[in-house]
Phi, psi and omega in degrees: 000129146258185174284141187207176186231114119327112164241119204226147142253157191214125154282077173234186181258173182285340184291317207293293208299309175317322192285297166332296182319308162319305197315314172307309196313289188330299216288321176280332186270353164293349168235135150328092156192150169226185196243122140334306213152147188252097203215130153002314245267162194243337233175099175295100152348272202266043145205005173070000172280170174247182185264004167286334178273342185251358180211025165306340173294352181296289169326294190298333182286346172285323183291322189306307225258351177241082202269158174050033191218093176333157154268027201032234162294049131298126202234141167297170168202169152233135212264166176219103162250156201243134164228145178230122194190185169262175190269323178325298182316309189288350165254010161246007137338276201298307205285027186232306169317290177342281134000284228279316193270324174235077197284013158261358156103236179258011169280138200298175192172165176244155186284158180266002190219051170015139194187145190181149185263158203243000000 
């Protein structure tokens, strides 16, 4: 097993961004994996854009999908998790968050998190 990364953008608020997490949480603990770490960002390291520049359509699709309905605290972000895990595990991780974030698949529906993989 090694270290591996989950990357979601996300437009939310801390209720939002708590929810995505259960959602991780949920997903790791039904599998051999454990979590490393978690992290934040606000600014991408290693490109030096921030995520507001790399995940301004979140914003427009919340705006698109609430019309006339503010965004509160929604922020674009990008969640980072660290998983020590096999990669089998860790892509069926990311397919068990998926699920969680759009659990109607591919039928229209409004996200309850605006959301796209990194």
């Amino acid at each position: 097993m090694r270290a591996r990364t989950l990357r979601f953008g996300l437009y939310a608020d801390e209720e939002g961004l708590a929810w995505v997490e259960s959602l991780v949480d949920g997903a790791v603990a039904s599998r051999s994996a454990r979590i490393a770490g978690r992290t934040v960002l606000r600014t991408l390291p290693d490109s030096g854009m921030t995520t507001a520049d790399l995940y301004d359509h979140l914003a427009e699709q919340w705006a698109l999908e609430h019309p006339g309905r503010g965004s509160g605290a929604r922020e674009p972000v990008e969640l980072r998790v660290r998983l020590v895990c096999s990669l089998r595990t860790r892509r069926a991780i990311r397919k068990a968050v998926l699920r969680g974030l759009c659990p109607r698949g591919s039928a229209p529906h409004i996200c309850r998190v605006p959301w796209c993989t990194a």
